[in-house]
VMD Tcl script that draws the C-alpha trace (Angstrom):
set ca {
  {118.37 96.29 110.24}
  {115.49 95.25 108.34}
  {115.38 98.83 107.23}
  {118.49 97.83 105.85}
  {117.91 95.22 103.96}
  {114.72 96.28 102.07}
  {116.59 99.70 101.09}
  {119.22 97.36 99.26}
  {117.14 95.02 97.96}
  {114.68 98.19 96.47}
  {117.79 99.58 94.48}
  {119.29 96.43 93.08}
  {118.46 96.81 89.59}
  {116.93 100.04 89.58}
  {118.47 103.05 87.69}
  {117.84 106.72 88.01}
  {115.35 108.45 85.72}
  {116.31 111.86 84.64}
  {112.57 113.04 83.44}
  {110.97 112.37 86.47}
  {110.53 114.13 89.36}
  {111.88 112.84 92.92}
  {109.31 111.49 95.49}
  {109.36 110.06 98.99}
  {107.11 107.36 100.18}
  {107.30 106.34 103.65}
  {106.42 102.80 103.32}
  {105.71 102.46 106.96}
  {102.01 103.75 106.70}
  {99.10 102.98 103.96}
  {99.02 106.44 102.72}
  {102.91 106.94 102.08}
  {103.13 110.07 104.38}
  {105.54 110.26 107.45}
  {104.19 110.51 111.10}
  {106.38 110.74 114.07}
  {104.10 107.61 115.56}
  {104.52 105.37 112.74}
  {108.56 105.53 113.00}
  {108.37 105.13 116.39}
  {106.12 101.87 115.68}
  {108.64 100.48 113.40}
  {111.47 101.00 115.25}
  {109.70 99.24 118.35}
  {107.84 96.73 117.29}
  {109.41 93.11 116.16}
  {112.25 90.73 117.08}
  {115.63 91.70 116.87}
  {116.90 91.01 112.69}
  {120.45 89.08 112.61}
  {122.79 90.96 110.44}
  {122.15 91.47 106.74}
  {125.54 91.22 105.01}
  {125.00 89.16 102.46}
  {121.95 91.81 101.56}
  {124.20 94.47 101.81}
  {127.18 93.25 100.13}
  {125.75 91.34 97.44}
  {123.31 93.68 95.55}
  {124.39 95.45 92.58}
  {124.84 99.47 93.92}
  {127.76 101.20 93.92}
  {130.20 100.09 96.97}
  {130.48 103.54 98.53}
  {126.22 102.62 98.96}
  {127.26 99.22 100.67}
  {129.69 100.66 103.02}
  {127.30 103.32 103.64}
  {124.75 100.99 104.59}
  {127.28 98.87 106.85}
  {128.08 102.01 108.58}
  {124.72 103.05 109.16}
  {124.04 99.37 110.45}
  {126.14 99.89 113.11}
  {125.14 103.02 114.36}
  {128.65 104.47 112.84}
  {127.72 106.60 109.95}
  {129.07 110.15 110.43}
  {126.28 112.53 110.44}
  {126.82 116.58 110.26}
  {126.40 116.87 114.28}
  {129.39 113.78 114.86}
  {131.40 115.17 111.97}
  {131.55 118.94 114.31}
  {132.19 116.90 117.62}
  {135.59 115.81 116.05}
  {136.26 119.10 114.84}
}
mol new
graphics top color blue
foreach p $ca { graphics top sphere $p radius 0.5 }
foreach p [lrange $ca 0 end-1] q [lrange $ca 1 end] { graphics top cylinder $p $q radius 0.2 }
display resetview
């Protein structure tokens, strides 16, 4: 959940940029790049978050981003391979 909350609170405020070029930083590791060990790290490590609602519904995004986000808090956002299992 605290994944959650700090992917709300990076995009209140922000806009998108036309003129530059996309980029992914994983923030999980000093040198940006994904590794298999440091996701496993994050998701392991720590105490249990309580439930960020207020982060999610109270940031300026677009509300099909909030409900997004409360779907995917839950464990209940439809991926491709649960969108074929119900046909």
């Amino acid at each position: 959940m605290d994944e959650v909350c700090r992917f709300f609170l990076g995009l209140n405020g922000k806009r998108v940029q036309q003129a530059m070029e996309d980029r992914v930083i994983w923030r999980e590791t000093k040198c940006g790049k994904f590794f298999v060990k440091s996701l496993y790290k994050s998701l392991v490590s720590g105490p249990p978050a309580s439930f960020p609602s207020s982060t999610i519904w109270k940031v300026y995004v677009q509300p099909k981003l909030s409900f997004f986000g409360w779907e995917a808090t839950w464990g209940k956002a439809l991926t491709l391979d649960q969108l074929q299992k119900r046909g």
